[in-house]
C-alpha positions, -999 to +999 in steps of 0.1 A: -134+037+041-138-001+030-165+009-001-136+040-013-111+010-013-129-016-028-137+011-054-101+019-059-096-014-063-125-020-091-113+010-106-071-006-107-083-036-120-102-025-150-075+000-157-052-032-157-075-048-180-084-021-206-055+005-204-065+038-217-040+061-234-026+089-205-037+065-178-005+063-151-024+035-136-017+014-175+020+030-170+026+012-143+012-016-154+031-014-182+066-004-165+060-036-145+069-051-113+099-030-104+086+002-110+056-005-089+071-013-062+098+014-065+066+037-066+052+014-030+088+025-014+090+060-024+055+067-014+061+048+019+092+067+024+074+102+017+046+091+044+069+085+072+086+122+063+052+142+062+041+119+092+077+127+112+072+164+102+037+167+115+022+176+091-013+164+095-027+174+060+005+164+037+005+127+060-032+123+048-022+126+009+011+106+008-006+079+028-033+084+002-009+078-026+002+049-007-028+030-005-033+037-045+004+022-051-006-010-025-038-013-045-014-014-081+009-040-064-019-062-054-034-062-088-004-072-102+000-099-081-038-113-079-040-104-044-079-098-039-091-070-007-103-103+008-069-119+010-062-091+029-088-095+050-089-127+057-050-123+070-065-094+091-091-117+103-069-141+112-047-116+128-075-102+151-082-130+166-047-140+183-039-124+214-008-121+235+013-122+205+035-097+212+073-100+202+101-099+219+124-079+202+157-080+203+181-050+223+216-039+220+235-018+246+241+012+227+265+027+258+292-006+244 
């Protein structure tokens, strides 16, 4: 899965760098930061639905379309796969980090 993202990354940023015509990739690139990440929420939004209405198949593609969206945003923003790795790296190696969260009395 790492070599299809890395791909899709290569593939976002030359799309960023020589738009072509048609391309909804140069659309949103064009349209900016706002659309992009109104695309990021929708998408998100759409994946917890399809996810919620177990729906293996649909969950696979809107989670599909979200990664494409995430990979837009992080071109945008010069945010490299291995910026996100390295915060996963980092991540993996803390343990007992789990919060405490916070719970309200929903019988008051």
């Amino acid at each position: 899965m790492q070599n299809e993202l890395q791909k899709l990354y290569a593939t976002i940023l030359d799309r960023k760098g020589n738009p072509a015509e048609g391309s909804y990739t140069g659309y949103l690139f064009a349209q900016g930061l706002d659309k992009i990440l109104k695309k990021c929420g929708e998408e998100c939004a759409e994946t917890i639905i399809a996810a919620k209405n177990g729906d293996k198949a649909e969950t696979v593609l809107e989670i599909s379309d979200l990664l494409f969206h995430l990979h837009v945003l992080m071109v945008q923003m010069k945010i490299t796969p291995e910026d996100i790795a390295a915060e996963l790296t980092k991540r993996a190696e803390k343990s007992g980090n789990l919060k405490q969260f916070h719970t309200t009395d929903k019988n008051t």
